[in-house]
KOLMAR-875864 format. One record per residue (C-alpha): residue in three letters; residue number from 1; x negated, y, z. Coordinates in nm, 2 decimals. Layout:
BEGIN
residu,num,xx,yy,zz
ALA,NUM,X,Y,Z
...
***
This chain:
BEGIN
residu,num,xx,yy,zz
UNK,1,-0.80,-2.69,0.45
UNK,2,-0.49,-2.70,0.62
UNK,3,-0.22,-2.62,0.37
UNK,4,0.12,-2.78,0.48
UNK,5,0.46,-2.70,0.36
UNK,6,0.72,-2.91,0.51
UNK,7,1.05,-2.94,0.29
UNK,8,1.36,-3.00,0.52
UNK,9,1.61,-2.74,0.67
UNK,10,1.34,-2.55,0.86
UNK,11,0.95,-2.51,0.80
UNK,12,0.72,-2.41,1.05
UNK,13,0.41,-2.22,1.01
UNK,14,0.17,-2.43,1.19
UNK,15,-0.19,-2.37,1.36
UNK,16,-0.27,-2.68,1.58
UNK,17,-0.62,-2.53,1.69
UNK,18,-0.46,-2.21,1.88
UNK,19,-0.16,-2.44,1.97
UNK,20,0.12,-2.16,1.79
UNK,21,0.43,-2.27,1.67
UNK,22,0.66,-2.03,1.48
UNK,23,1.00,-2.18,1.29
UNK,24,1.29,-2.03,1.11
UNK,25,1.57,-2.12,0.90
UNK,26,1.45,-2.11,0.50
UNK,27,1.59,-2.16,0.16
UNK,28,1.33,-2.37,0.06
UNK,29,1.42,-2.39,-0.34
UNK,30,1.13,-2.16,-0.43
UNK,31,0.92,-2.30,-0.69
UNK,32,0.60,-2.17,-0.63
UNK,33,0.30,-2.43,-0.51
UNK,34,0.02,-2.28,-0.32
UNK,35,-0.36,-2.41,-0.39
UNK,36,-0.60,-2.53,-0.17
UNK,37,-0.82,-2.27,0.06
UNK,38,-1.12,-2.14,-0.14
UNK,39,-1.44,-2.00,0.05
UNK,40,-1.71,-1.75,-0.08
UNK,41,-1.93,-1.58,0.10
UNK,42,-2.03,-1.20,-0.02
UNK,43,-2.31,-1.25,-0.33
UNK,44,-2.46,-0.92,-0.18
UNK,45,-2.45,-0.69,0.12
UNK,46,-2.64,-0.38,0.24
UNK,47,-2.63,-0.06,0.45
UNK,48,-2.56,0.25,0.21
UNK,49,-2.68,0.63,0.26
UNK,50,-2.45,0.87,0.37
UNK,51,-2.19,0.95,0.12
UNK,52,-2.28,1.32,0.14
UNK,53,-2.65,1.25,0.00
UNK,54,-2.54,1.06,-0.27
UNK,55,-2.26,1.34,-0.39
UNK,56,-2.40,1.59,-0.61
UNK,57,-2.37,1.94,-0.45
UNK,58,-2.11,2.03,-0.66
UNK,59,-1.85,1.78,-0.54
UNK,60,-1.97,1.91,-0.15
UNK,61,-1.75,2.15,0.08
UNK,62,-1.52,2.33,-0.20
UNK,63,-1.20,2.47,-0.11
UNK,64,-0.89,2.34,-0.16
UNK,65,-0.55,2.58,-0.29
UNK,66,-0.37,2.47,0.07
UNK,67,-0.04,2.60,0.15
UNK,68,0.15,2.57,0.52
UNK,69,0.50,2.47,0.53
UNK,70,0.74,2.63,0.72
UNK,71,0.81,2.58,1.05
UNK,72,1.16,2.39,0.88
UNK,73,1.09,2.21,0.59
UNK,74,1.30,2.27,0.25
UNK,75,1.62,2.05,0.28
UNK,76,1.72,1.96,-0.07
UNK,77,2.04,1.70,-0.01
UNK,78,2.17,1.52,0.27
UNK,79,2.47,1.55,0.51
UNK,80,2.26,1.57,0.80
UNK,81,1.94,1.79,0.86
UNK,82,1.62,1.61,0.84
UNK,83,1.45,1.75,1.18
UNK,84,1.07,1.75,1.09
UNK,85,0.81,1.99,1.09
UNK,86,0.62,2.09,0.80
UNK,87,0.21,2.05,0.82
UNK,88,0.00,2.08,0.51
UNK,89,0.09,2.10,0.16
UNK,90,-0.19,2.06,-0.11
UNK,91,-0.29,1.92,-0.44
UNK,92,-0.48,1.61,-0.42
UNK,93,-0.78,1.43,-0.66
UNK,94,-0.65,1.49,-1.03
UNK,95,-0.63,1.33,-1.29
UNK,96,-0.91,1.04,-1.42
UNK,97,-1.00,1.08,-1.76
UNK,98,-0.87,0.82,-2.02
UNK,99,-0.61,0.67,-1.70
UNK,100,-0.27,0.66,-1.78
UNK,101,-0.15,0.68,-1.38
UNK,102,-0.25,0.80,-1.05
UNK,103,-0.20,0.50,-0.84
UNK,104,-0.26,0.69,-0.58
UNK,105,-0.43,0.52,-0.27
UNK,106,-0.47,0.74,0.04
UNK,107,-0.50,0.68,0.41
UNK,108,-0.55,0.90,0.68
UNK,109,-0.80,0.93,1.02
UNK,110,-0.97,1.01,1.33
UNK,111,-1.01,1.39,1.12
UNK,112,-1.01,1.37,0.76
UNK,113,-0.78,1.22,0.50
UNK,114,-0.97,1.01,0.23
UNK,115,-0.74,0.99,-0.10
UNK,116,-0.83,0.72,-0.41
UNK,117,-0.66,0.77,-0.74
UNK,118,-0.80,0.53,-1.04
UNK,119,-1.15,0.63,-1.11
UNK,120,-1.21,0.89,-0.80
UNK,121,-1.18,0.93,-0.44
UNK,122,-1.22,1.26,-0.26
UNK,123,-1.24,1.37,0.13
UNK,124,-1.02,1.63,0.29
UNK,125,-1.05,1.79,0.56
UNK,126,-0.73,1.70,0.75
UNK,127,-0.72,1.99,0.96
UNK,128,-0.73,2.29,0.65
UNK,129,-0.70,2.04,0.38
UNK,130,-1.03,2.14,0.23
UNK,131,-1.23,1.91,0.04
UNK,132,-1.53,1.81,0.22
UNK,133,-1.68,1.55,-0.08
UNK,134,-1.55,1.48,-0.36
UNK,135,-1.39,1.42,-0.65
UNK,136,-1.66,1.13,-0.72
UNK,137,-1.64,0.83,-0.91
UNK,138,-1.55,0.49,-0.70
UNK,139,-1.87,0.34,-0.82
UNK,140,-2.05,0.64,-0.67
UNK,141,-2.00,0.51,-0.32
UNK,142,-2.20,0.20,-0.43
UNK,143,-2.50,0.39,-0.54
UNK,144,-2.81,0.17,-0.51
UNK,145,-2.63,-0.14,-0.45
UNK,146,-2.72,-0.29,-0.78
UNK,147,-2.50,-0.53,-1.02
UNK,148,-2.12,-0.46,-1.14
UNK,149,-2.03,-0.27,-0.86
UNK,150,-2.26,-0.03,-0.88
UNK,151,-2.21,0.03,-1.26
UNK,152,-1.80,-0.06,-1.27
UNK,153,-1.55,0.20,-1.24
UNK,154,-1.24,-0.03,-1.31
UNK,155,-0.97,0.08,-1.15
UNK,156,-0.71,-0.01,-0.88
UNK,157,-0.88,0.15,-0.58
UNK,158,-0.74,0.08,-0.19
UNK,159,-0.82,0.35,0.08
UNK,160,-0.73,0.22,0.41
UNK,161,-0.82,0.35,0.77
UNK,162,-0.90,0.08,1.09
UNK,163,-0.73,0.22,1.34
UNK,164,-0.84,0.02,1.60
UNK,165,-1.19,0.07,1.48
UNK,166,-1.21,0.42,1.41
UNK,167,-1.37,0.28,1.03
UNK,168,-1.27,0.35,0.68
UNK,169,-1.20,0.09,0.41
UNK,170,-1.27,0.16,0.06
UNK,171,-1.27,-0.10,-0.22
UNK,172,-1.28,-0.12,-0.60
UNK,173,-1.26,-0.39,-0.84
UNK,174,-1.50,-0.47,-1.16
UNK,175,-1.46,-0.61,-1.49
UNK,176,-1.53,-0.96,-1.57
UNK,177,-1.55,-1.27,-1.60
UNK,178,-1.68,-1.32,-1.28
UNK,179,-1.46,-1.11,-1.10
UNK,180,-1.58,-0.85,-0.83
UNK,181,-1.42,-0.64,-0.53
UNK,182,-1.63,-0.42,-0.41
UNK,183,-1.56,-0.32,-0.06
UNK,184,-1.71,-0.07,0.19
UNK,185,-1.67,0.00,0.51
UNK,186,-1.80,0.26,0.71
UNK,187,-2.00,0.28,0.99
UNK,188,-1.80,0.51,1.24
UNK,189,-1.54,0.76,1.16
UNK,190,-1.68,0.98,0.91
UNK,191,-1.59,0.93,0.58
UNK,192,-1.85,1.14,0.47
UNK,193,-2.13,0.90,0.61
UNK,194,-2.27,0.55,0.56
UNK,195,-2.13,0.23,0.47
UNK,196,-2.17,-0.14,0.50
UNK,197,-2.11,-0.25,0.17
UNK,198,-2.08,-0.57,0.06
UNK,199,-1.96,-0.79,-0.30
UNK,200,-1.74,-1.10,-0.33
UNK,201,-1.72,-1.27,-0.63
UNK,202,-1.36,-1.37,-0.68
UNK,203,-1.26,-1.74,-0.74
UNK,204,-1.13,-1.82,-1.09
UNK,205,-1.15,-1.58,-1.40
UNK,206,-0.80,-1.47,-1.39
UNK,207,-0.77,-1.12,-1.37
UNK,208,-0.72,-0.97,-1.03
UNK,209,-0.48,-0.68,-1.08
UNK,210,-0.27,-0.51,-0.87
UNK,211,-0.50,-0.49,-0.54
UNK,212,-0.34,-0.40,-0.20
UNK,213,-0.54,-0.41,0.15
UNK,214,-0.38,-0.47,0.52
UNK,215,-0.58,-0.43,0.80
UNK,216,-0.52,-0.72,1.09
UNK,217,-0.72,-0.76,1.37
UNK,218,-0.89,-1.12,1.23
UNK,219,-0.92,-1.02,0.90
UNK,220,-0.90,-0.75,0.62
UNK,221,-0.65,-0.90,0.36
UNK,222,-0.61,-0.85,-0.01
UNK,223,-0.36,-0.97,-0.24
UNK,224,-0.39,-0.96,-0.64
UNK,225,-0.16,-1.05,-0.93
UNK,226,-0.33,-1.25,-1.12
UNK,227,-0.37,-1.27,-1.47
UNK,228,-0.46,-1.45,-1.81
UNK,229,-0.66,-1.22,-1.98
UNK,230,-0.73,-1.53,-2.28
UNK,231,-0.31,-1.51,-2.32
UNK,232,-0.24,-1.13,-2.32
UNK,233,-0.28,-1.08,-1.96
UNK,234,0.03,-1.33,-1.92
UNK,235,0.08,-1.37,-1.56
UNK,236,-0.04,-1.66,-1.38
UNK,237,0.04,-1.59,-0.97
UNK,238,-0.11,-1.40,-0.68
UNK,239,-0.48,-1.43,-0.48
UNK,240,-0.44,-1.40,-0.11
UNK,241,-0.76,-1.34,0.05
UNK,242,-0.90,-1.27,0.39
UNK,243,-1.23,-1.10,0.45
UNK,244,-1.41,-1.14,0.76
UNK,245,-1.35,-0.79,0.93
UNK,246,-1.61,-0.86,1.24
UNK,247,-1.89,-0.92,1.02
UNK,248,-1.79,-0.61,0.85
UNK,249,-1.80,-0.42,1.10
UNK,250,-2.13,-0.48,1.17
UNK,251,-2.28,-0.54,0.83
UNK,252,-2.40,-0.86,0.88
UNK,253,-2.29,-1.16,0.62
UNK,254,-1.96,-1.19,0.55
UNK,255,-1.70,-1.49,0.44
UNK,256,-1.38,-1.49,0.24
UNK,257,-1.11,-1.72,0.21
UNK,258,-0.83,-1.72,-0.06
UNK,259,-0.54,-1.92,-0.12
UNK,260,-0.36,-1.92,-0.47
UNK,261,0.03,-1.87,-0.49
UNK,262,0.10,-1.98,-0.80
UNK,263,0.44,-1.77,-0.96
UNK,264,0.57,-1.48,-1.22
UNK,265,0.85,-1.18,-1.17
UNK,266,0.91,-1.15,-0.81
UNK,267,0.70,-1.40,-0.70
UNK,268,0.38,-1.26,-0.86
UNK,269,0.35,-0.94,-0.58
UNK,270,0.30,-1.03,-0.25
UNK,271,0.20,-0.77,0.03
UNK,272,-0.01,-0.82,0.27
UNK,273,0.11,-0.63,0.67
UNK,274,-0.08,-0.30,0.75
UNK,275,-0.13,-0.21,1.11
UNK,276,0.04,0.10,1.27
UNK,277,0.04,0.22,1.62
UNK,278,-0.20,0.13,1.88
UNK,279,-0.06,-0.18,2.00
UNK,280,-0.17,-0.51,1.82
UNK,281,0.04,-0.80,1.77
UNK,282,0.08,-1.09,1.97
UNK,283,-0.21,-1.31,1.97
UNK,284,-0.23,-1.55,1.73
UNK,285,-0.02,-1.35,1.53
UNK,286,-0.08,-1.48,1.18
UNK,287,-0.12,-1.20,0.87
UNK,288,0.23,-1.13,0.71
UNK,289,0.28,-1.14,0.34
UNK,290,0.61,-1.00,0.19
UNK,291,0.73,-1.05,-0.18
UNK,292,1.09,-1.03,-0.35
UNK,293,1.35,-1.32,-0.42
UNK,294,1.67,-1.34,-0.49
UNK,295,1.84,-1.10,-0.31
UNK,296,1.64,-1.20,-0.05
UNK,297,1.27,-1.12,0.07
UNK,298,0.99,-1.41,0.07
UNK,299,0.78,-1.42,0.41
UNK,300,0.45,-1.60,0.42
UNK,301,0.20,-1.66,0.70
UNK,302,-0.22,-1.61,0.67
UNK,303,-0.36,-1.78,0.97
UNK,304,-0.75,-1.76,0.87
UNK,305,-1.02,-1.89,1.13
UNK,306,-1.40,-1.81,0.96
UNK,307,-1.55,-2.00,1.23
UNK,308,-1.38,-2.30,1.15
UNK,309,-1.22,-2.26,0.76
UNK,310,-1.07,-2.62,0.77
UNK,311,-0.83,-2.41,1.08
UNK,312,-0.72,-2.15,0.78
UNK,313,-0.35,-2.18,0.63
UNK,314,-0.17,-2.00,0.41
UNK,315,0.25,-2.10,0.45
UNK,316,0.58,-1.98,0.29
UNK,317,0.78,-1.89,0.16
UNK,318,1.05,-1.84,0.43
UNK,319,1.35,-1.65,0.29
UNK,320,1.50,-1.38,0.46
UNK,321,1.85,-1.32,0.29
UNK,322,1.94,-0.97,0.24
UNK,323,2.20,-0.72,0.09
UNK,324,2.24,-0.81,-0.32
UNK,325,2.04,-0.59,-0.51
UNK,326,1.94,-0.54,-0.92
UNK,327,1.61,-0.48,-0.97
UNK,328,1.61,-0.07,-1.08
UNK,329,1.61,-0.05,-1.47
UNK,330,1.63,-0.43,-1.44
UNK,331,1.25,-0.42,-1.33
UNK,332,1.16,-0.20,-1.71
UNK,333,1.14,0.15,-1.80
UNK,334,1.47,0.34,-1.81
UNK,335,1.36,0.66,-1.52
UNK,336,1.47,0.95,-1.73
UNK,337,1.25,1.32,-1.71
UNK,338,1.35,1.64,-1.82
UNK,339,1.23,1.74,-2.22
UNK,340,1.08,1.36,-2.24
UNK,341,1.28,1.16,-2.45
UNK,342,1.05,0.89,-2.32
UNK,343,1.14,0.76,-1.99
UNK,344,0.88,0.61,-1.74
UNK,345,0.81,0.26,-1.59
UNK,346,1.03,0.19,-1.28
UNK,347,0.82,-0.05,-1.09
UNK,348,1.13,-0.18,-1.01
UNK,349,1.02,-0.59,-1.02
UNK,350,0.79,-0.58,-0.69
UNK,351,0.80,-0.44,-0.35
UNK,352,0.61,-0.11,-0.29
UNK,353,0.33,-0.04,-0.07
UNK,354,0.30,-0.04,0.18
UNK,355,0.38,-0.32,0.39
UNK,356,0.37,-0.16,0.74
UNK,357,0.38,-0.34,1.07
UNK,358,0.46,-0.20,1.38
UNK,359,0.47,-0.38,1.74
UNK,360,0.62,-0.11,2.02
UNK,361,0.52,-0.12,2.28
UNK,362,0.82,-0.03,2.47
UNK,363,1.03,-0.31,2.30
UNK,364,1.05,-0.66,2.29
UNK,365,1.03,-0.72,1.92
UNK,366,0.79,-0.66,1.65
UNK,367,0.86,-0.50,1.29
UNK,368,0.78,-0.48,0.95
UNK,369,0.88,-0.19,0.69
UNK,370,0.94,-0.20,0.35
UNK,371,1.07,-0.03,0.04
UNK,372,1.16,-0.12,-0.32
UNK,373,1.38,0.05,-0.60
UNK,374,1.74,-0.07,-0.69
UNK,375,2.02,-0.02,-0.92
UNK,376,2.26,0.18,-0.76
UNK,377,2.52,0.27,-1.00
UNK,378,2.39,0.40,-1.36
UNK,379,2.07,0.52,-1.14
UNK,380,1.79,0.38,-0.95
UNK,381,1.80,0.46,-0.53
UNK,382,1.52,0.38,-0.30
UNK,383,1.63,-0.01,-0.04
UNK,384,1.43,0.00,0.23
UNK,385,1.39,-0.22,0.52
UNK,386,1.34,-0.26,0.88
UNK,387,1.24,-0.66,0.98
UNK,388,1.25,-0.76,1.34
UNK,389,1.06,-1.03,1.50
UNK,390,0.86,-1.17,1.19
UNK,391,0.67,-1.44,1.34
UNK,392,0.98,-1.57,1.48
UNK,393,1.32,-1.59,1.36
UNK,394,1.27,-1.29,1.16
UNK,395,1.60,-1.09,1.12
UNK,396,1.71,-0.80,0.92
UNK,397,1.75,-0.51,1.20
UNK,398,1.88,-0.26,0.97
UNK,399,1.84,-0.14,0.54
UNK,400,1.99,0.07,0.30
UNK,401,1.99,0.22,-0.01
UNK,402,1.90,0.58,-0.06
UNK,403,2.09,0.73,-0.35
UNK,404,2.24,1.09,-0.24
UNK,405,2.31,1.17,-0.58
UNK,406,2.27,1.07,-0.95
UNK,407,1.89,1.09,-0.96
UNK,408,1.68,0.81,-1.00
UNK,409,1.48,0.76,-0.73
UNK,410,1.12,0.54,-0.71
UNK,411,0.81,0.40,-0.63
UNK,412,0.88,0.46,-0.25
UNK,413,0.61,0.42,0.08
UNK,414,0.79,0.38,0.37
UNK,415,0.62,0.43,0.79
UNK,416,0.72,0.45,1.15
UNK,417,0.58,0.66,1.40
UNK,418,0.54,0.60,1.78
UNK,419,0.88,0.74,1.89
UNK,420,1.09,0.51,1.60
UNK,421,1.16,0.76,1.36
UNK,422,1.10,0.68,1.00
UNK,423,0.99,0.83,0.71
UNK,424,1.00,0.74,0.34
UNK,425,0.86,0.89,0.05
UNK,426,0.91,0.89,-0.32
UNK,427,0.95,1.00,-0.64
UNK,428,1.30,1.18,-0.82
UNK,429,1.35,1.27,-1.18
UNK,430,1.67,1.29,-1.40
UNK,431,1.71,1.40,-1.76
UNK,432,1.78,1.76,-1.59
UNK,433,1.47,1.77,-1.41
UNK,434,1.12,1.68,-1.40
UNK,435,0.97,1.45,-1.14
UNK,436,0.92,1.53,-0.81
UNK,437,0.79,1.40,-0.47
UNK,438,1.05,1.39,-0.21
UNK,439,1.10,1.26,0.14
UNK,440,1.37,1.12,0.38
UNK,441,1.40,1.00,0.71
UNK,442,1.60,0.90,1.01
UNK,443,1.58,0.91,1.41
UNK,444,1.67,0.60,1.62
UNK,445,1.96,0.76,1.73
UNK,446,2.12,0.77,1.35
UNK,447,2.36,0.50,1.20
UNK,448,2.18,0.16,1.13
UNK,449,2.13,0.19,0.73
UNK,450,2.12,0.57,0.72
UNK,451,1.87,0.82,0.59
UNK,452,1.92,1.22,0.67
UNK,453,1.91,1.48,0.42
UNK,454,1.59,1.52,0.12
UNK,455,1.30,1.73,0.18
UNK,456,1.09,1.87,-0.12
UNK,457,0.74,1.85,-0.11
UNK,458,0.67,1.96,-0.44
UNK,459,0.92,2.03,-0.78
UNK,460,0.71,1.89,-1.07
UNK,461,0.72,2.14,-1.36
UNK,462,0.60,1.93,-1.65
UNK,463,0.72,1.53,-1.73
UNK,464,0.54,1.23,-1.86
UNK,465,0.54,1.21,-2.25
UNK,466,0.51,0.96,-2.52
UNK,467,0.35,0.73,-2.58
UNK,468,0.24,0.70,-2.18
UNK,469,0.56,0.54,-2.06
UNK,470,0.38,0.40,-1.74
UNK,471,0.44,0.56,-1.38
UNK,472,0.22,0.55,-1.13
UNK,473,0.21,0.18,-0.92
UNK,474,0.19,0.29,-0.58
UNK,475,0.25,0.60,-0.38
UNK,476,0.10,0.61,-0.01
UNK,477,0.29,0.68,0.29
UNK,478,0.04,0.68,0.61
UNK,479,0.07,0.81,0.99
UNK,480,-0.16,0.95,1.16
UNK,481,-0.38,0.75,1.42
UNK,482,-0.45,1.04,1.70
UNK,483,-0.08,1.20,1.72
UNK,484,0.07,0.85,1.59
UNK,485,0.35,1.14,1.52
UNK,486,0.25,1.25,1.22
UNK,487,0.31,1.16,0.86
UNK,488,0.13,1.17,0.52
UNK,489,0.23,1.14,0.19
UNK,490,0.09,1.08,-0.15
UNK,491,0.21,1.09,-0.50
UNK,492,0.19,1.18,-0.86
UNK,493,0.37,1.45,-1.03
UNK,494,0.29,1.68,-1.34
UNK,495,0.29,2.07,-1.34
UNK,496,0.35,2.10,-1.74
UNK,497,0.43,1.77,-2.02
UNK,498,0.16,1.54,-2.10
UNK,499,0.10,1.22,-2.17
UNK,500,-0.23,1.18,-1.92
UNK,501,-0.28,1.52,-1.73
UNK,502,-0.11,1.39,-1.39
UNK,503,-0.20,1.55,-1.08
UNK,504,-0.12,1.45,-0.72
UNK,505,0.03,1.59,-0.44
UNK,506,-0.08,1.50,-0.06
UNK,507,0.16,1.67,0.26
UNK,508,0.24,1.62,0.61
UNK,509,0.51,1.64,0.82
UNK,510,0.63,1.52,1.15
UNK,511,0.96,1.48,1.31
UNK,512,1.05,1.75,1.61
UNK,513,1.13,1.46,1.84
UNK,514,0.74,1.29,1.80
UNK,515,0.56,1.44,2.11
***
């Protein structure tokens, strides 16, 4: 395979067969070593039945307690008026028994929003909000299909929506040695319908934790954390894998090729770019991944070619320098709640997800977004990021740290819509206050760096307790593909103290200006 790192002043990601060249300046004293390329192809693949025949009638067409937002939208802080428009407002799939966290995976489509949280998935109707299947177990989709991914309910779900092909994603992973994802992918729109569902065993027997899908037009990608379950689940690096998304498509065999990064801390997360928006990148584009360094953020290249693997690299890291920053709670648990004398996991060590990539059509430049929780003060504040012109000398447009007040502030998702506003969502607690899901967000015409005031989507009324001192991993900030206007949010909060009865919270919103 074609794994070359070139140790000078610059590097250059390199893909002789489509004749790109892309170069930057790097700091080039990162440790990390990347393996050679590794190819499976699926163990097993099928056609499913629809997902509304395997559902048991009583997770079919229930009702959902919706609630409309105002035509304004609660403004809890901020100098400046946050001009969006309140959609829906509603609880999403609760919690999974014996799961300590939501990790709550959720995406959104051509007219339903499909949410993932640990164990269970569920379908909304996005219109009213109404559940049309679900809760169900992940394994449930995989009815039929026989083996581990039938049977396993492990964990770490991803929900993600193909835009470009009006198709849903959903994946899973199993226990092992060997090492499953399970991933299905429907056949049109309807996430209530059939799937083409297939199983790749996963190389090595490190564990695969910490799963996170981008959709690309060559590939769908999926990085893990990997780790040694034989030494306490010590941590060992990150997978980087690319699934053949045409064969997918059409259910027909399918390939995957991985590279191995190997790494701990910052380097173990890396994030793989998620398509927004309607226009695709440049061709021969290659796959964005995004982790943390020192005060700066790491930028790798996927170039993967299935009809010719020995084309495939995987390059990086190229480091983008960027405001100084502690990790929030130094990467530990310090996020204070109300009548908890525990307090809760900050995820503060890695970058949150999602990694979103635009390219505007209007402009000149491509982008990527990105969010990650910081020190700021005594109290943890939401840096986020806007990255121009990745695949070339990629250049930090504009970030900032959002800290209003002396809350802590966390596990953050972060989008764009069509017109370049941006929206980013999260989580705030204090010892005077139980968590809550929140919002911000900014027009192009603000300050570079700024967000506008905080908007409440929901006031949690209960906090995580001893001995659970683990937050939720991810929250989920999508937009939607019809409108591209319109945003979606997903998160965790708890409506009274305990240590595993977390519920989530799914809304939508759009700014004024998005037509």
């Amino acid at each position: 395979m074609k794994v070359k790192r070139l140790w000078s002043s610059r590097w250059v990601f390199e893909a002789v067969a489509i004749g790109l060249a892309i170069s930057a300046a790097a700091n080039l004293g990162h440790a990390s070593s990347i393996s050679a390329a590794q190819i499976k192809t699926d163990t097993h693949h099928d056609i499913s039945l629809p997902l509304w025949s395997l559902a048991p009638a009583s997770a079919k067409a229930k009702s959902s307690p919706i609630s409309v937002w105002p035509k304004s939208t609660r403004v809890i802080v901020g100098a400046k008026s946050l001009s969006t428009i309140g959609g829906l407002n509603f609880d999403g799939v609760g919690a999974s028994a014996g799961w300590y966290t939501a990790d709550s995976s959720a995406a959104v489509g051509a007219s339903q929003y499909v949410q993932s949280v640990n164990t269970n998935f569920a379908v909304f109707n996005k219109t009213t909000g109404a559940i049309e299947i679900g809760p169900l177990a992940e394994s449930t989709l995989f009815s039929g299909f026989g083996g581990p991914c039938q049977t396993a309910n492990q964990g770490d779900p991803n929900t993600e929506y193909d835009k470009a092909a009006g198709r849903w994603i959903i994946s899973h992973h199993t226990q092992g040695p060997p090492f499953y994802e399970c991933v299905a992918v429907s056949t049109n729109s309807d996430a209530t319908g059939t799937y083409y569902r297939y199983a790749f065993q996963l190389p090595g027997n490190y564990f695969p934790d910490y799963p996170m899908v981008g959709v690309w037009p060559d590939g769908y990608y999926i990085s893990f954390n990997l780790q040694d379950q034989t030494k306490s689940y010590r941590a060992v690096g990150s997978l980087l894998c690319a699934l053949n998304r045409a064969a997918m498509l059409s259910g027909t065999p399918a390939s995957m090729i991985c590279f191995q990064v190997q790494g701990s801390g910052h380097d173990l997360t890396l994030l793989p770019s998620d398509l927004d928006g309607s226009n695709p990148p440049p061709l021969h584009t290659p796959e964005f991944f995004l982790g943390l360094g020192n005060n700066a953020l790491n930028l790798y290249g996927f170039h993967v070619d299935f009809s010719t693997p020995s084309n495939s690299w995987f390059l990086g890291p190229r480091s983008i320098p960027v405001a100084a920053f502690t990790d929030a709670c130094n990467g530990g648990v310090c996020v204070p709640q109300l009548d908890a004398t525990q307090p809760v996991d900050s995820i503060g060590e890695r970058l949150m997800a999602r990694l979103s990539y635009r390219n505007p059509k209007s402009q000149n430049y491509d982008l990527l977004l990105v969010t990650h929780s910081v020190m700021s003060g005594t109290h943890a504040g939401i840096r986020w990021y806007e990255i121009h012109n990745p695949a070339g000398t990629p250049t930090v447009y504009q970030q900032g740290t959002y800290s209003p007040d002396s809350n802590f502030r966390w596990v953050g998702s972060m989008a764009m819509d069509k017109t370049g506003d941006i929206a980013v969502g999260y989580n705030v607690s204090s010892a005077a206050m139980h968590p809550a899901m929140r919002y911000t967000g900014r027009v192009p015409g603000d300050a570079l760096g700024t967000m506008e005031a905080e908007t409440s989507i929901i006031e949690g009324t209960g906090s995580q307790v001893a001995p659970n001192s683990f937050w939720t991993d991810v929250s989920s900030m999508s937009i939607d593909p019809v409108d591209d206007c319109t945003f979606w949010f997903s998160s965790q909060y708890y409506s009274s103290d305990s240590s595993t009865s977390w519920r989530t919270r799914i809304g939508s919103f759009k700014f004024a200006s998005c037509q």
